[in-house]
N, C-alpha and C positions, 0 to 999 in steps of 0.2 A: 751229395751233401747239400743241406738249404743252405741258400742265402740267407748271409744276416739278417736281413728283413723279414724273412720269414718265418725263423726261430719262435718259439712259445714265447711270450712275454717274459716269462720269468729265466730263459736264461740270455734274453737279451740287456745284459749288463757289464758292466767294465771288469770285475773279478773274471768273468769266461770269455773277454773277447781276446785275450791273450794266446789262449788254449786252442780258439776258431782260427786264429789266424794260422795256427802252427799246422791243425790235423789242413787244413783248407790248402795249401802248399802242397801239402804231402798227397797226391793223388794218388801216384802210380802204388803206394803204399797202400793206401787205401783198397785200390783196384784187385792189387795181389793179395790183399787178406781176403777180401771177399772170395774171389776164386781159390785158395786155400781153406778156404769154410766149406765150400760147395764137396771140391772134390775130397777132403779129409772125412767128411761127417758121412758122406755119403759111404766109400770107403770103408769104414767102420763100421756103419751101420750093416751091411753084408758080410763083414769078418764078423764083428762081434754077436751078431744074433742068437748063433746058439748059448751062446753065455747068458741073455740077457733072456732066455726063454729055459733054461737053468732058474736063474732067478727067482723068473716071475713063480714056478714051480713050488718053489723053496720058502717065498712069501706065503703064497698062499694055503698050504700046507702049516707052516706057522701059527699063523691067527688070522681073525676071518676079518675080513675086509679087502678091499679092491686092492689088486697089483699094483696101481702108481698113484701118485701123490701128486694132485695137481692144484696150485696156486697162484694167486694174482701175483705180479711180481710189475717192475717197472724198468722200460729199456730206453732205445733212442727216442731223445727229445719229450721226454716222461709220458711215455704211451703205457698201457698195460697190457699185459699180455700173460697168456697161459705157461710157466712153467712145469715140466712134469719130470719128476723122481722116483725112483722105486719107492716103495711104502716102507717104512723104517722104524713108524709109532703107527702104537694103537689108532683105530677108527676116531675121527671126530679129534685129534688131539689137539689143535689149534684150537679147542671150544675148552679146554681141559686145564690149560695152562699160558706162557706166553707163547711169541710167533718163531723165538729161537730156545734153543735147545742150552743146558750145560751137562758139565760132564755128571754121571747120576741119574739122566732125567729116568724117572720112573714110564716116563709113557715110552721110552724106547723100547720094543718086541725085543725077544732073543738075536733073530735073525737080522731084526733090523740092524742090532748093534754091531755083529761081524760085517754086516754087508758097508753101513758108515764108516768102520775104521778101515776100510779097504779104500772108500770112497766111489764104489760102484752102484751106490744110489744116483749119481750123476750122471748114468749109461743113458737114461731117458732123453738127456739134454743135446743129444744128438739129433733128435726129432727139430729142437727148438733151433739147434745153430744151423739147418739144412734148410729150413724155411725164414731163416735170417732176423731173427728174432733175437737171439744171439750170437755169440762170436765163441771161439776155442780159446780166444785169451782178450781180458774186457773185465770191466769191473763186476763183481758178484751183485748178479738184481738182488735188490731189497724190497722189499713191500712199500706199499704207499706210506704206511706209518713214518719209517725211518726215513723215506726221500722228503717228506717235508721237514725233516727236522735238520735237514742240508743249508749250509752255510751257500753265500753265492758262490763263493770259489767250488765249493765241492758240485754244483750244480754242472759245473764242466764235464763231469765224467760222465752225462747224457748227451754228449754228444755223438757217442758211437755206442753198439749193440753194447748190453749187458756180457759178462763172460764167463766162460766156464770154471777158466782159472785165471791167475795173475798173482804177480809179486807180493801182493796182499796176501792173498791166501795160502801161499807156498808158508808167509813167515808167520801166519795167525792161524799154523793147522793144527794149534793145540788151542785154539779159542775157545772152545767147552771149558776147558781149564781153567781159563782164565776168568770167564763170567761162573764158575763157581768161586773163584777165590772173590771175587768183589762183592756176589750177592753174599757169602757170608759175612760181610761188613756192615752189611745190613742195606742195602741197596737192592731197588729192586729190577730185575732182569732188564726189562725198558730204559731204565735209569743208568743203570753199569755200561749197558751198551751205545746208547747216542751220546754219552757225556765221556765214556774210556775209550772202546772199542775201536769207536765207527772212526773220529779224529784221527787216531794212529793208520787205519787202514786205507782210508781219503789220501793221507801224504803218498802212501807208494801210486796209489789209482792217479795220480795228478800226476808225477813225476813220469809214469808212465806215458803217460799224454805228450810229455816234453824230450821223449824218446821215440815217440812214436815210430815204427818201422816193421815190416816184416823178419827181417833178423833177429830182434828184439821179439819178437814173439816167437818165434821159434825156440829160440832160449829156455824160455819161459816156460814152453811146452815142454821141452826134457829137463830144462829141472822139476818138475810136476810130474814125471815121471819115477825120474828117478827117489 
């Protein structure tokens, strides 16, 4: 982990030095999620292959465009970095609409939409938590757009890898849902989500941080399973 001093400017400030001082303590926590990333992703990655070559199969047999889905996203200490997902919309669909989805969207393929409500578009992201990019439990990368529109407190949650899952996501897995019922209010997708969304799911990603632990992700893990 850097020292304070040498944090990005922007999250060297009093709203996250609370946060730093807490994960900064917690090493051996730290130490053991790391080596729980290596050997889980890795792990999986040789279990789940034939699934995830099933898949790509299945994709591209569906509609024509490439196997994964890959986009800027943003992790520790607001680096960017390549995300990749199985493909789940049409070619080109970030050029077509906004950068999140609701429930409806018409650019979701057939298959993409079984393979989402499963949530095995995410298979990819094993790739990203083995080269440590990300984490198996860590707040969900956003794109540049929505990290600048981060309060300082939420800026905290770059201090450690972006993640596959989390608390957040366990209680906003009907989030499609929910950014349909807003944009029909007339609000537009961008709008609904930095001003409703993003606020409510910041609170568990912070609280998270004030839990910090490997136990606590573990948790995490089966219930996201389950």
């Amino acid at each position: 982990m850097l020292s304070w001093e040498k944090l990005p400017s922007d999250l060297r400030c009093e709203a996250v030095r609370p946060y730093y001082d807490i994960l900064k303590r917690r090493v051996l926590s730290r130490f053991f999620k790391r080596c729980f990333d290596i050997f889980a992703s890795l792990l999986l990655i040789i279990l789940l292959s034939p699934v995830m070559l099933v898949l790509a199969v299945w994709i591209k047999l569906d509609s024509p465009g490439p196997v994964f889905y890959k986009s800027k996203r943003v992790t520790t200490y607001g680096r960017d970095f390549s995300i990749f997902k199985f493909r789940t919309m049409v070619t080109d669909a970030d050029k077509k609409g906004a950068l999140i989805t609701v429930s409806g969207d018409s650019r979701i393929t057939r298959v993409g939409a079984k393979i989402r409500h499963a949530r095995l578009d995410e298979l990819p992201q094993l790739f990203n938590v083995l080269a440590g990019q990300m984490s198996f439990v860590g707040t969900r990368p956003e794109v540049r757009r929505y990290v600048e529109a981060y309060t300082d407190e939420m800026k905290a949650t770059l201090l450690l890898p972006a993640g596959i899952t989390s608390t957040a996501s366990i209680n906003f897995r009907d989030e499609d849902e929910k950014m349909a019922a807003l944009t029909e209010k007339g609000l537009t997708v961008d709008e609904a989500y930095i001003a409703h969304i993003l606020p409510d799911k910041m609170k568990y990603n912070l609280d998270y941080i004030k839990e910090f632990g490997c136990l606590r992700d573990i948790i995490i893990c089966i219930k996201t399973v389950l």
